[in-house]
C-alpha positions in Angstrom: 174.8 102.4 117.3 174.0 106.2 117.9 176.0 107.7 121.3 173.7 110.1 123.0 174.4 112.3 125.6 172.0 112.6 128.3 171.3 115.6 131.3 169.3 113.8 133.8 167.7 116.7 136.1 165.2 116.0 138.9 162.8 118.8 138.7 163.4 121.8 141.2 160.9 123.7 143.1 161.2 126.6 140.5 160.5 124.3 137.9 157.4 122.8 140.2 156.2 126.4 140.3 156.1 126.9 136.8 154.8 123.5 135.9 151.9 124.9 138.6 151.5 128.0 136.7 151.1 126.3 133.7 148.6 124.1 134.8 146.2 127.0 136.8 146.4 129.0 133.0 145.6 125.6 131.6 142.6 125.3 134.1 141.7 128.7 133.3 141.5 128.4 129.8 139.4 125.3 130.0 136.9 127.0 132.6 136.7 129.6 129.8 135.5 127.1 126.7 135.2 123.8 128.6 135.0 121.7 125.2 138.9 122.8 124.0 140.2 119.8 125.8 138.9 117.5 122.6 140.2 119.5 119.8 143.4 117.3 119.9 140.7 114.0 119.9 138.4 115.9 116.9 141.4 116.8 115.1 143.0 112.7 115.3 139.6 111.9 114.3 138.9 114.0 110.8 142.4 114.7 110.1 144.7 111.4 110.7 145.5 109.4 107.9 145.3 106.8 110.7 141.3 107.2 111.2 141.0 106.4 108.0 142.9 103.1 107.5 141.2 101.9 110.4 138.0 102.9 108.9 139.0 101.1 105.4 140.5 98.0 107.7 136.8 97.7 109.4 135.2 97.7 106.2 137.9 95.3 104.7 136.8 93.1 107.5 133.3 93.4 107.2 133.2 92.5 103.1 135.3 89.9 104.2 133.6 88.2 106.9 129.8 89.0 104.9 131.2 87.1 101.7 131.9 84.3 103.9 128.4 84.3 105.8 126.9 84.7 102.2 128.5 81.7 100.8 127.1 79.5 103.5 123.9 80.7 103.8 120.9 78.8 101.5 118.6 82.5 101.6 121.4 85.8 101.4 118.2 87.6 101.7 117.4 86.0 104.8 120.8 87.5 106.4 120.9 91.3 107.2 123.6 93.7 107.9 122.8 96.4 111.3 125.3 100.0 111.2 125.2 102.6 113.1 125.3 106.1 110.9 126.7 108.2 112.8 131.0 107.7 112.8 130.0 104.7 111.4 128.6 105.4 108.1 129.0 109.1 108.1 130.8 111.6 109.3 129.8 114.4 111.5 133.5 116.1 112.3 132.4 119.3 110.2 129.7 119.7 113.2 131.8 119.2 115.9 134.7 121.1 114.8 132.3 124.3 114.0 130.9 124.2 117.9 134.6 123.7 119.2 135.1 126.6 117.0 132.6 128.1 119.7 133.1 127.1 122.4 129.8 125.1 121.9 129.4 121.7 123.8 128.7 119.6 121.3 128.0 116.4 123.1 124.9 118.6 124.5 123.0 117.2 121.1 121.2 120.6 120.5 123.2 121.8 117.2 122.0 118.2 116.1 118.7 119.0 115.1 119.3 121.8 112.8 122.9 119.4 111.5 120.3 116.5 110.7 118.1 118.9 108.7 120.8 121.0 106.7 124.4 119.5 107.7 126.2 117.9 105.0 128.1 115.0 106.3 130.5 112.7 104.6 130.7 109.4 104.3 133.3 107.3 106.2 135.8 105.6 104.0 135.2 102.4 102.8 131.3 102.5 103.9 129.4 102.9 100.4 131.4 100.5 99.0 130.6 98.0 101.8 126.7 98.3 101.8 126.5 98.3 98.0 128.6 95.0 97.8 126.2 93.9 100.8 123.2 95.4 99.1 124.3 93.9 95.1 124.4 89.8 97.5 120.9 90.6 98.1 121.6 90.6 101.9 119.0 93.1 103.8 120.5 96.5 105.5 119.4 98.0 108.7 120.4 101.1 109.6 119.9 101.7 113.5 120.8 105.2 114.9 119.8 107.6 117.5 119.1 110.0 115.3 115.7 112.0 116.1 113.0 109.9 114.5 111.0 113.0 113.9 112.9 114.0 111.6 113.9 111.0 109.8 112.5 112.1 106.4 116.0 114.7 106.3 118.3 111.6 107.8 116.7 109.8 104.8 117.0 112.4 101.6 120.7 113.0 103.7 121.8 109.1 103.3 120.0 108.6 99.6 122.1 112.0 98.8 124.9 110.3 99.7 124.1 107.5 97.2 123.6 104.8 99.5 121.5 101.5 99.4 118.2 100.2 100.7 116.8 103.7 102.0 113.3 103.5 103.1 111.2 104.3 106.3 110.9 100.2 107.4 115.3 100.0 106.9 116.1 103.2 108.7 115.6 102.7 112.1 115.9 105.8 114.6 115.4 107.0 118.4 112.9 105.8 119.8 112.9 102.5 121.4 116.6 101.2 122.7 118.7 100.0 119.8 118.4 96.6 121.3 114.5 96.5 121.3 115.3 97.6 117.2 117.6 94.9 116.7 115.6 92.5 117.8 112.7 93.7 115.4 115.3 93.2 112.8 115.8 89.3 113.9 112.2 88.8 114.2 112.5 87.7 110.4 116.4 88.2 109.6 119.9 86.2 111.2 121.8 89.0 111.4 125.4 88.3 110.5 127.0 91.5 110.9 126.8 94.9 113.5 128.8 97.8 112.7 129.3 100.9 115.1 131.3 103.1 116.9 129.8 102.8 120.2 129.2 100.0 121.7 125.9 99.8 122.9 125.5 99.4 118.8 126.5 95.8 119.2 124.9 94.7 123.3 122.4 96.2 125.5 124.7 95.7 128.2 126.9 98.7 127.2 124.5 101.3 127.4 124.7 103.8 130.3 126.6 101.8 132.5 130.0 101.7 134.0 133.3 102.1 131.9 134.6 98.9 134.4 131.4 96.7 133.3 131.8 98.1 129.6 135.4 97.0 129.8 134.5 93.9 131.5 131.8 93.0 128.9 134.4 93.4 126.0 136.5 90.5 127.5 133.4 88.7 127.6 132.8 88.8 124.0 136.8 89.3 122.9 135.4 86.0 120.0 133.3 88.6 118.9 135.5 91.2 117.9 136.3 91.7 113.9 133.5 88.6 113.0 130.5 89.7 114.1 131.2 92.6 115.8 133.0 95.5 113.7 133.9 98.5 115.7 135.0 101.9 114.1 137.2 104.5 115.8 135.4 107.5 117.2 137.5 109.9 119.5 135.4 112.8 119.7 132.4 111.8 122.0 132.0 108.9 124.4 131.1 107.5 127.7 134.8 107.3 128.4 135.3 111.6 127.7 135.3 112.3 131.4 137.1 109.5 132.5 140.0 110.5 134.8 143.1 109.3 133.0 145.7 106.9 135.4 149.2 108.3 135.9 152.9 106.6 136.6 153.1 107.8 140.4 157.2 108.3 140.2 158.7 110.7 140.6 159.1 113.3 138.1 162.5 113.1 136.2 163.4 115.2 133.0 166.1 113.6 130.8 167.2 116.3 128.1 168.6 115.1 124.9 
């Protein structure tokens, strides 16, 4: 067993002070480009080797939990598969990280446009591989996003660039109506087996624009849900959580040095 030696030293008021001074030049700097506080969440989500075994394990999930629907279904073409693009099936980080880069809020939308049009986006790991094994069972693909539905000829060329399956005008599905009123078009003539997303109002109505206590709530609700009909994709750039407060331990401040 390792002996360390610790220092234990209750902060002083000169330390206070400087912690203070730290924190106005801190407050500063975020009153002066008001988006820096997610470069460390933007930089997790393109850089991390992390994001992207998470991304691999949700679409390890989802190929095996769709094999299993497949095998028990009489019709596979009867069943269909809803994803979000955005985070989802593509990646947008190259966006984001330009209007940090900025100073640019990106979660205003408005560099969006011109990104849908020209942008260049990746694909998430693991997603190409999903929807063509989905696509070679014969199983139907939807994909529902908020992306602007006037210009869903660019999404379109963008996604059959990208080399992915079942691209046409009736299976990409974008704003206009609430993604719930599009998912229920989609069950009109399909059981659909899977939803993929990275937000939640890409799996329940119930999510959308209401509080992060409900949306928290509503999770528990459907925790059966979670990983087998629900697949849920990491996404810690933008949110309805990004100006939560954060909760803090209330002791006392102590600093043990090494």
């Amino acid at each position: 067993m390792k002996h360390r030696f610790l220092t234990t030293t209750v902060l002083t008021c000169l330390s206070v002070g400087m912690f203070a001074q730290a924190g106005s030049a801190q407050e500063a700097s975020a009153n002066e480009c008001s988006v820096a506080e997610f470069a460390m969440g933007l930089r997790y989500q393109q850089q991390s080797a992390e994001v992207r075994a998470l991304q691999r394990q949700a679409y390890n999930i989802a190929t095996q939990k769709l094999a299993e629907a497949v095998e028990k279904a009489e019709d596979p073409s009867k069943l269909a598969v809803v994803s979000d693009l955005d985070e989802t099936v593509i990646d947008n980080s190259a966006l984001l990280a330009r209007d940090l880069a900025n100073c640019h809020t990106y979660d205003a939308w408005d560099t969006w446009l011109p990104w849908e049009r020209d942008g260049e986006p990746n694909l998430i790991p693991g997603a190409k591989e999903f929807l063509n094994y989905a696509d070679e069972l014969g199983v139907s693909i939807r994909y529902i996003s908020d992306r602007s539905d006037e210009q869903k000829t660019y999404t379109m060329e963008t996604l059959s660039e990208l080399g992915l399956p079942q691209i046409t005008p009736e299976t990409v599905l974008l704003l206009g109506p609430p993604k719930t009123e599009r998912r229920a078009l989609v069950s009109e003539d399909h059981q659909i087996v899977l939803m993929l997303g990275d937000t939640l109002h890409d799996f329940d109505g119930g999510f959308r624009k209401t509080p992060l206590d409900h949306q928290r709530s509503l999770v528990e609700d459907n925790a059966a849900k979670w990983g087998t009909e629900w697949i849920v994709f990491p996404n810690a750039t933008y949110g309805t959580w990004s100006e939560a407060p954060l909760t803090e331990w209330e002791d006392e401040v102590i600093i043990e040095e090494w």
